[in-house]
N, C-alpha and C positions, 0 to 999 in steps of 0.2 A: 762612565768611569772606566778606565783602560786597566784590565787586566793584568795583574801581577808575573813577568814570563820566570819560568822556574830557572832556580840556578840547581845549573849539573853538579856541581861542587858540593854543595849544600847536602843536593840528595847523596851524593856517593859518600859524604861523613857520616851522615844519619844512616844509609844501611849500613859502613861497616863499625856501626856505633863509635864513632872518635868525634860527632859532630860534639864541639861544646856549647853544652847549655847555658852557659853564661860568656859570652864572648865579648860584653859590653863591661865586664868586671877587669879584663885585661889592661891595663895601664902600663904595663912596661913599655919604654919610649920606643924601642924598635919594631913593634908591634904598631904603632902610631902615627909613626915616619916612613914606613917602608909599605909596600905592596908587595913584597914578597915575605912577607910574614902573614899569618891570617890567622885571625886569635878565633874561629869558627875550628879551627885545627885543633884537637886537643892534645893531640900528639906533639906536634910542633911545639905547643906552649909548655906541655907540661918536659919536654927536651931542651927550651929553650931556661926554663925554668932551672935546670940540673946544671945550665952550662953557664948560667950565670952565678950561680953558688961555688960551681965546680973551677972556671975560668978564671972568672973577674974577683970573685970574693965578696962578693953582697952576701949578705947573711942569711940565715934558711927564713927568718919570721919577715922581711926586707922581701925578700923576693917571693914566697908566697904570695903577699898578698898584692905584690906586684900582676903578679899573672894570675890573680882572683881566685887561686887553690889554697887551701889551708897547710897547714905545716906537716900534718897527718900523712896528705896526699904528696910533699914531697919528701918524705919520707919512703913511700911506698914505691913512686916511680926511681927513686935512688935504686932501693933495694930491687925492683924490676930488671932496671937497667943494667945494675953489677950482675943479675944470675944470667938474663937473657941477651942482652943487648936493646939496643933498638925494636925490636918485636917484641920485646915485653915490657914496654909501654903501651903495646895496643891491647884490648881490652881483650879477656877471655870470653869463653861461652856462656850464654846466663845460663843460668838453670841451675838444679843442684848435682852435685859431683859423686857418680858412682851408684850401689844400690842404698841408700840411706833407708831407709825401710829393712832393708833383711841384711839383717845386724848378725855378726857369727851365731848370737845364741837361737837366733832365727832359722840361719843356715842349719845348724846343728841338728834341731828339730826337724826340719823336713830330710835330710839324709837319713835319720834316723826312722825316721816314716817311711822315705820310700824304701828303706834297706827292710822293714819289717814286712811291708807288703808291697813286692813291686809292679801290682796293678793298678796301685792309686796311678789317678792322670793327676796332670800339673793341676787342672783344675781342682780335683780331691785337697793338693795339698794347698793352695792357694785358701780354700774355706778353710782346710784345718786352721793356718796362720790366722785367719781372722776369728775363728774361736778362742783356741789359745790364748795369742798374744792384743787383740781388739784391733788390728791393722789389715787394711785391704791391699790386697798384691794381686797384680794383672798374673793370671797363670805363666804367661809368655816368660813374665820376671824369673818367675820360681825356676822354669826350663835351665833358662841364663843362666841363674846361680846356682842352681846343683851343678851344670855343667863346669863352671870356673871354676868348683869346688873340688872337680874329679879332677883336674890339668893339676900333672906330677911339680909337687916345688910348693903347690898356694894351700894354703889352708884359710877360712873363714876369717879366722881373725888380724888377718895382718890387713887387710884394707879398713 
């Protein structure tokens, strides 16, 4: 049995995550007809998706389900598109955004720690927080955030 040869295209969606997971759900006809459309593009589809709403005048629930995205999602690329343009349609970073763990009333407490005794190491405050409040934080974290705590302008609570 003759071994499957890798497509480069494939792989360079999947690492900058735009490959789409459903590219067999695509039915919009120039997606169909053409070779230069590639419903494996999630980019492509979900632009091509805004330009046929936006252009032509198919309607948002019509063309959703034309290009196999829900309404939700062109929604979302709509609103992408008006703040960033074309790049934001490409997907952001996973992960979660910022310190979610050391929440101002977190920050508070450890400033307050270290302002009382400034030999505690980050480590010191790091197990404090886990006492206190039942949350594990990498010492390294605490550093972080005392530090973005002390830069003139920011205080704990606006992130």
């Amino acid at each position: 049995m003759p071994k499957k040869r890798p497509d480069p295209k494939a792989e360079s969606l999947r690492e900058s995550r735009t490959l789409n997971p459903y590219p067999e759900k695509v039915t919009d006809e120039a997606f169909a007809s053409s070779d230069f459309f590639d419903a494996r593009d999630l980019v492509q589809v979900k632009y091509e998706m805004l330009r046929r709403v936006s252009e032509d005048g198919v309607g948002v629930s019509s063309a959703a389900a034309a290009f196999g995205l829900s309404r939700q999602s062109y929604y979302q690329a709509a609103a992408a598109l008006g703040q960033a343009g074309l790049a934001g349609l490409l997907p952001g970073k996973p992960g979660p955004r910022g310190a979610h763990k050391l929440t101002g009333e977190v920050i508070e407490h450890l400033r307050a720690l270290a302002e009382s005794d400034p030999g505690l190491r980050s480590s010191d405050l790091a197990e404090a927080v886990a006492q206190r409040f039942g949350i594990r934080v990498h010492p390294r974290s605490v550093e972080r955030a005392l530090a973005r705590a002390q830069e003139p302008g920011r205080s704990p609570k606006s992130r």
